[in-house]
N, C-alpha and C positions, 0 to 999 in steps of 0.2 A: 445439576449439570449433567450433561449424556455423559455416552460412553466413551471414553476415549477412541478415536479409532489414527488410520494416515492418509495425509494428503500428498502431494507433491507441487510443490513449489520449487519456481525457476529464481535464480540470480544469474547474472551475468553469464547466462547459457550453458548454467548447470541445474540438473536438478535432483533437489533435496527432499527426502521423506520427512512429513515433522508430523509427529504427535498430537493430534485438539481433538475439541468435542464438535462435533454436528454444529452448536450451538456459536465457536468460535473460527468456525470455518472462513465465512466471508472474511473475516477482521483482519486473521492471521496472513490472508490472501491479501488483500489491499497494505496491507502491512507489508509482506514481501515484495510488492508491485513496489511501492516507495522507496524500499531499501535499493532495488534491484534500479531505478530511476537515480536513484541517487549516488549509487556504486559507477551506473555509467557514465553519470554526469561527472565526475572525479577522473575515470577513467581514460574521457575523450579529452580530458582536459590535456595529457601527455605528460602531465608532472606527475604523476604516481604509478609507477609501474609493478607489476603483483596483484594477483587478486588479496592478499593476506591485506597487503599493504594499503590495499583500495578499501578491503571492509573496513580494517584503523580508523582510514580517515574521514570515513563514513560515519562512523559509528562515533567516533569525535564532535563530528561537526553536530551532526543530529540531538548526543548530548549539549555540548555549547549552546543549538538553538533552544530547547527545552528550558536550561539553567539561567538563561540569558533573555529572552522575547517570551516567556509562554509559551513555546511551542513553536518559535519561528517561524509563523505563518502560518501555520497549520491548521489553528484556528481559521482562515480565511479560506485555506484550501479545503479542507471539508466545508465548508459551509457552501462555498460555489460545487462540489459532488451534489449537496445533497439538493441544493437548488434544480441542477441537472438531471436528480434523480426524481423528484418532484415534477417535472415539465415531460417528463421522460413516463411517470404515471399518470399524468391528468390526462396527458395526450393515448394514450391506452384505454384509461379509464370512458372517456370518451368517443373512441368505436365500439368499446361495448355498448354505452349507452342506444348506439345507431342499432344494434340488434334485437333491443327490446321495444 
């Protein structure tokens, strides 16, 4: 594994220095994107007010879907990223190809 080094990651329009390697950078990032999706989805909802109280029940719900579904979906939602990440490469991969 690299070095450790810091990134910055946003939540709910704050932003936090966290600790990874080179190697755990995307993860930790998409990782955050989810929390921080998930923190606002809780938020607008107007029943939880706090950010303490928002990550709670954040961080609740995410474990329940994990203990309870596999993953809550999650399975399915990575798999449609990576679909898109996929379509997102061939489609690249193929103006290169126009230059040779």
């Amino acid at each position: 594994m690299g070095a450790s080094r810091s990134i910055e990651i946003h939540i709910l329009g704050r932003a936090y220095k966290v600790a990874c390697s080179r190697e755990e950078e995307s993860t930790l990032i998409a990782a955050a994107d989810y929390l921080d999706e998930k923190m606002r989805g809780i938020r607008d909802s107007g029943k939880v007010i706090g950010a303490e109280r928002i990550a709670i029940m954040a961080g609740l719900n995410l474990a329940h879907d994990l203990l309870t579904q596999g993953g809550g979906g999650l399975l399915d939602e990575t798999r449609a990223r990576v679909m898109q990440c996929c379509t997102l490469l061939d489609a690249a991969l193929e103006d290169q190809d126009k230059l040779f």
